[in-house]
C-alpha positions in Angstrom: 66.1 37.5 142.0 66.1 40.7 144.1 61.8 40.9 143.3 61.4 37.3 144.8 63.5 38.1 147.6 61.1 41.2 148.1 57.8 39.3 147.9 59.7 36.9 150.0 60.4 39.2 152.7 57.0 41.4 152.2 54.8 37.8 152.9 57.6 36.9 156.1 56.4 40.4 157.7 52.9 39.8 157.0 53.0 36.3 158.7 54.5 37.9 161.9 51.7 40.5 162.0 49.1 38.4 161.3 50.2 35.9 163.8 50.4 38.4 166.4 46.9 39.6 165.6 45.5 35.9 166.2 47.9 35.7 169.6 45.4 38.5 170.8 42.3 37.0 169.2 42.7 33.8 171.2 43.8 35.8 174.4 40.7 37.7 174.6 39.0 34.3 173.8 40.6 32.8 176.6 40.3 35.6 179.2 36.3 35.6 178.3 36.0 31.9 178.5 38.1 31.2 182.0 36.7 34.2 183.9 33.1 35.3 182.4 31.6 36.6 185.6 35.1 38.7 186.6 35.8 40.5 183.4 36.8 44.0 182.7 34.9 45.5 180.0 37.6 48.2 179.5 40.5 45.4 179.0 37.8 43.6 176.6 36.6 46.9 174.7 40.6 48.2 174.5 41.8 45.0 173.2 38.9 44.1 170.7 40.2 47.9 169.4 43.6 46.9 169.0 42.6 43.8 167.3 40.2 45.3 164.7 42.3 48.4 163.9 45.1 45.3 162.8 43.2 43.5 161.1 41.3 46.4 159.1 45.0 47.5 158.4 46.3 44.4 157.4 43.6 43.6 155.1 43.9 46.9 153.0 47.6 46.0 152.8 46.7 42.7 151.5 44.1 43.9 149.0 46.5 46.4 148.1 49.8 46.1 148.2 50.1 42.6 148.5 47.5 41.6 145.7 49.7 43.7 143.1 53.0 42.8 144.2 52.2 38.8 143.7 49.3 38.6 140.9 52.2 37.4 138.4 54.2 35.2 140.6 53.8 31.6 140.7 54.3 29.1 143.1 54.6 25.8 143.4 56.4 23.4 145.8 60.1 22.8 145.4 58.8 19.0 146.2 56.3 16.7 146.6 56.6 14.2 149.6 54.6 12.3 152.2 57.5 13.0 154.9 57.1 15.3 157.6 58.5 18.3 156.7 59.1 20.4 160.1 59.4 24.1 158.6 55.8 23.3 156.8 54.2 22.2 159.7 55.4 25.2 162.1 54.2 28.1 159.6 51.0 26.4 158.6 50.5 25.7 162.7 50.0 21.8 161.8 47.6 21.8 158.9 50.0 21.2 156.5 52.5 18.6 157.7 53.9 17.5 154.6 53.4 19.0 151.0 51.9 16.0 149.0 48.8 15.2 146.3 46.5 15.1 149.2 47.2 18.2 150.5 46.5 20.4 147.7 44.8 18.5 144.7 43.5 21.0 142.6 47.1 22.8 142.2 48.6 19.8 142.0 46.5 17.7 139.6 48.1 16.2 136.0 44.6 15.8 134.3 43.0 18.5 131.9 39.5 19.8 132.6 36.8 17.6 131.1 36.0 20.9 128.4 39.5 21.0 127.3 40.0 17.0 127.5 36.3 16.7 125.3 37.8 19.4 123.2 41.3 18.0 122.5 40.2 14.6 121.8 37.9 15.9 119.1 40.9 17.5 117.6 42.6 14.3 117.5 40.2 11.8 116.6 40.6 12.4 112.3 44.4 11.9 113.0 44.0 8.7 115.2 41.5 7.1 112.5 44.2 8.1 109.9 47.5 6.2 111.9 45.1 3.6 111.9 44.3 3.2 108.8 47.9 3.9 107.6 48.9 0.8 110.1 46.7 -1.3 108.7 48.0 -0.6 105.3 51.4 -1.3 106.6 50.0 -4.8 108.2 48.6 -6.0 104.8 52.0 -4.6 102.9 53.9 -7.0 105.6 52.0 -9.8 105.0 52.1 -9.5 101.1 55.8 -9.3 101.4 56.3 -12.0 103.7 53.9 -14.3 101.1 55.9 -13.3 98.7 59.1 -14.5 100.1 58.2 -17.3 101.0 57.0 -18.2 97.9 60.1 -17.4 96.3 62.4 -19.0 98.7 59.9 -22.5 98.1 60.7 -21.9 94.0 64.4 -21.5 94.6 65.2 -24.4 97.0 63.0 -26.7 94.2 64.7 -25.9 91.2 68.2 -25.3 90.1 67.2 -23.5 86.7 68.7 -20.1 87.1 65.8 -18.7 84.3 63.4 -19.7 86.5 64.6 -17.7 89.4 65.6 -14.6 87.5 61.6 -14.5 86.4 60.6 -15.3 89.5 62.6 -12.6 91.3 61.3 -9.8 88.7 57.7 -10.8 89.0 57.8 -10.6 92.9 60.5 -7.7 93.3 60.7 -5.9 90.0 64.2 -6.6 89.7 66.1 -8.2 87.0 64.9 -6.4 84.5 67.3 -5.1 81.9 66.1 -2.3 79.8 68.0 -1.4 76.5 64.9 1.3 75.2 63.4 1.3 72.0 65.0 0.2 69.1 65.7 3.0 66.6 65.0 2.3 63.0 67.8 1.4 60.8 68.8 4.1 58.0 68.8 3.7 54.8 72.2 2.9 53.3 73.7 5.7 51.1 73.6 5.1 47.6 70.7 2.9 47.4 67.1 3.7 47.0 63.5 2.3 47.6 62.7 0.9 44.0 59.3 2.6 42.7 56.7 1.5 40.2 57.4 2.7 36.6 54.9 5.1 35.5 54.5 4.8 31.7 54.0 8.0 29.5 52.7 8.9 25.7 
């Protein structure tokens, strides 16, 4: 909090000097414009001085000292609105009455760069064949099911033979079913054997 309140501070005093810099610009402007056959070349030399000595300091303090203090801070607009905002408008001198999409598109703007848009959709094109396939699977599961109802509910309003809907439930749904396993064979009871052939000897 105390390094935004810095930068916050260091940009504030830069405004003020920079503003006072183009207060002298558009003086000598003026005074060169309203009296061009009366002017003192002294005045004109002695303020075109003052004015490039400012601005040569101000832009190595910019390069400098400004470009390293605010290279990692970002800033964006508290809001977006097409209302006048007052404050805006006084320290932009009028060009930037409101802060809106207008105003500032490029910083502002919700779409990806065409590269990175081409790029992502390429990357997304085996998934979005597969949800489509997968949906149409689930589509022609739906309708089976729905076939298959209907079909049983038809059977089971037409008969009253409870048989019949048991195997028609089991061969639609699977259920019904009642398995008992294999049958185990039987052993043989004790004390009595398998007869065998008589083998006759010499």
């Amino acid at each position: 909090m105390e390094a935004q309140n810095q930068n916050a501070q260091f940009i504030d005093n830069n405004i003020v000097h920079l503003t006072k810099i183009k207060e002298k610009i558009v003086g000598l402007i003026c005074l060169i414009e309203q009296n061009p056959n009366h002017l003192n070349m002294e005045e004109i030399m002695t303020t075109f001085s003052f004015i490039s000595s400012k601005l040569e300091l101000s832009s190595r303090t910019i390069n400098v000292e400004m470009v390293n203090k605010l290279k990692n801070v970002i800033i964006s607009p508290c809001f977006l609105s097409r209302d006048y905002d007052q404050h805006l408008s006084k320290i932009t001198e009028g060009r930037f009455p409101m802060m809106s999409h207008d105003k500032v598109p490029q910083l502002l703007k919700t779409k990806l760069q065409p590269s990175i848009e081409q790029h992502l959709n390429k990357l997304m094109e085996p998934n979005q064949r597969d949800n489509k396939a997968f949906i149409e699977a689930l589509k022609i599961l739906q309708s089976n099911i729905s076939k298959a109802k209907k079909t049983t509910e038809i059977l089971t309003d037409h008969t009253e033979n409870p048989d019949l809907v048991k195997l028609t439930s089991a061969a639609v749904y699977g259920t019904g079913f009642n398995y008992t396993g294999v049958a185990k064979p039987k052993r043989p009871i004790s004390g009595y054997s398998t007869p065998t052939k008589n083998h006759i000897t010499n």
